[in-house]
N, C-alpha and C positions, 0 to 999 in steps of 0.2 A: 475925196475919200481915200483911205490909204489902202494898200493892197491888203495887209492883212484884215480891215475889217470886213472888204468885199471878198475876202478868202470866205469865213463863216457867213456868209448872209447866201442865203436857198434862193431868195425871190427878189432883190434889188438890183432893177439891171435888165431883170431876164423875164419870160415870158410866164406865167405863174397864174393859174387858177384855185379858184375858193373850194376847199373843202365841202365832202359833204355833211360834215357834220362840228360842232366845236371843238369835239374831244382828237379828231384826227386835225386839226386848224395848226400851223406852224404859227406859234408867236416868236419872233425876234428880235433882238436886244443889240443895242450897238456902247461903245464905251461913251460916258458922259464923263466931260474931260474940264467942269469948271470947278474954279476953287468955293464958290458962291452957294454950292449945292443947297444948304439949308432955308437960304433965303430965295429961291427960285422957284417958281410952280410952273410946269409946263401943265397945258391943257388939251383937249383934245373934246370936239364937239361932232356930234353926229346928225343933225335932223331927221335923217331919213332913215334910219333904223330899220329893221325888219325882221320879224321871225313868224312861226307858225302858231297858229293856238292847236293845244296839245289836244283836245275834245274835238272839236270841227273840224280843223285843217285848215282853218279859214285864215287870212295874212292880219295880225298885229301889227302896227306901226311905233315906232318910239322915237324921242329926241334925246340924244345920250348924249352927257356930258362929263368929261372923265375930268379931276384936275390929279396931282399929283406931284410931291415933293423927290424928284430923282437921291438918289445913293450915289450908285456907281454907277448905271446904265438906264439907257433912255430906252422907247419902244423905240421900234422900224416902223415909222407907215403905212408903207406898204403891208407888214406882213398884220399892223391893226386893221387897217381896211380887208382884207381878206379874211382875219380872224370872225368882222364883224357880218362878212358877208356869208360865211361858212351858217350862219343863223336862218337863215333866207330858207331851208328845207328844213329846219329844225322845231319840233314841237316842245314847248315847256314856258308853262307862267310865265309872266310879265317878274313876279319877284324871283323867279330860278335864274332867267337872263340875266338880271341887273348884274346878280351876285355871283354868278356864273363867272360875266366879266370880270368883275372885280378879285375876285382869289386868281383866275389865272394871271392878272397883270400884275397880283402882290405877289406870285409865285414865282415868273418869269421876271421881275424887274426886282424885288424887294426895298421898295422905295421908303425914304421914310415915313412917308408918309401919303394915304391914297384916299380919296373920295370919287362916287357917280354917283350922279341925279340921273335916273330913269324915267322923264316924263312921258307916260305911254297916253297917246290915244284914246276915247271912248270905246266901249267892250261893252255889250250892254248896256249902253247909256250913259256908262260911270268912269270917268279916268282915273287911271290909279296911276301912282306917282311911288319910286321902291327911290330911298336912299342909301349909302353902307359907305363907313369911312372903317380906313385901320385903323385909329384912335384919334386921340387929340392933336390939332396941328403944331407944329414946330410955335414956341413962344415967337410973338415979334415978324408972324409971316404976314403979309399982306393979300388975303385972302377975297379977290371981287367974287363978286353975286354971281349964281351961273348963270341969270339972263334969261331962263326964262321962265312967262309968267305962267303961273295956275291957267288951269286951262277954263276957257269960258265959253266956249260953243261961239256960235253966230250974234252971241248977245253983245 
C-alpha cells in the first residue's frame, strides 16, 4: 500500500475500536485504480450481522450481502467491519439497518452502482428479508445470485 493512502486511512494498520453508534462509525475509502471499473462487482458478505431491536433491546441477527459496481473508490474493510459492528448497541428495524447501510456506502463510495440483501432472521416467527439497489445495473454486467436461500426454519 502506498504511503499516501495509509496517510488518510484512521484504522488500517493500527488499533481501532467500533463505534458506539452508526452515525459516529468511520467509513473509509481507498483509491480503485482499474481500468475495468464497469464491468467489475466487488462483493462483501456478512453472516453474522447484528443489531438491536429498537422495542425490546433484544439482539437481531442478519446475513448481509452488499455487491457493488466501484467508480473511483473501494470500501476499506477494516473500516466496513467496524462500521458493521458499530450496530451491535444500536436499536432500529431490520429495514432502517438495511438502508441505513446502503446510503452511507452510496454516500462514502458513490459507486456506480450498489445493491444489499438483508436477510434477517425470525422476529416473531417471521423473517423479513429488506432489499435496496441505486438503480439499474450497468448493461452487460455479470451479476451472480447472492446465495442465499429463503429462510426455511428446521424444515
Amino acid at each position: 500500500m502506498s504511503d499516501r493512502i495509509e496517510a488518510v486511512l484512521t484504522q488500517l494498520g493500527q488499533a481501532a475500536t467500533a463505534a458506539m453508534s452508526p452515525d459516529d462509525a468511520v467509513l473509509e475509502r481507498v483509491p480503485w485504480m482499474a481500468d475495468d471499473a464497469p464491468r467489475t462487482v466487488v462483493r462483501f458478505a456478512c453472516p453474522e450481522f447484528t443489531s438491536l431491536c429498537p422495542v425490546t433491546g433484544q439482539p437481531d441477527f442478519a446475513h448481509l450481502v452488499i455487491d457493488y459496481v466501484p467508480d473511483r473508490w473501494l470500501v476499506e474493510s477494516k473500516s466496513l467491519k467496524l462500521f458493521f459492528q458499530s450496530f451491535r448497541n444500536h436499536g432500529a428495524f431490520h429495514e432502517t439497518c438495511t438502508v441505513t447501510i446502503a446510503k452511507r456506502l452510496e454516500d462514502t463510495l458513490a459507486p456506480v452502482w450498489l445493491r444489499i440483501g438483508g436477510y434477517w432472521y425470525p422476529r416473531g416467527g417471521m423473517p423479513i428479508d429488506v432489499f435496496w439497489q441505486s438503480g439499474v445495473p450497468p448493461e452487460g454486467l455479470w451479476l451472480p445470485d447472492q446465495g442465499v436461500p429463503s429462510y426455511r426454519g428446521r424444515g
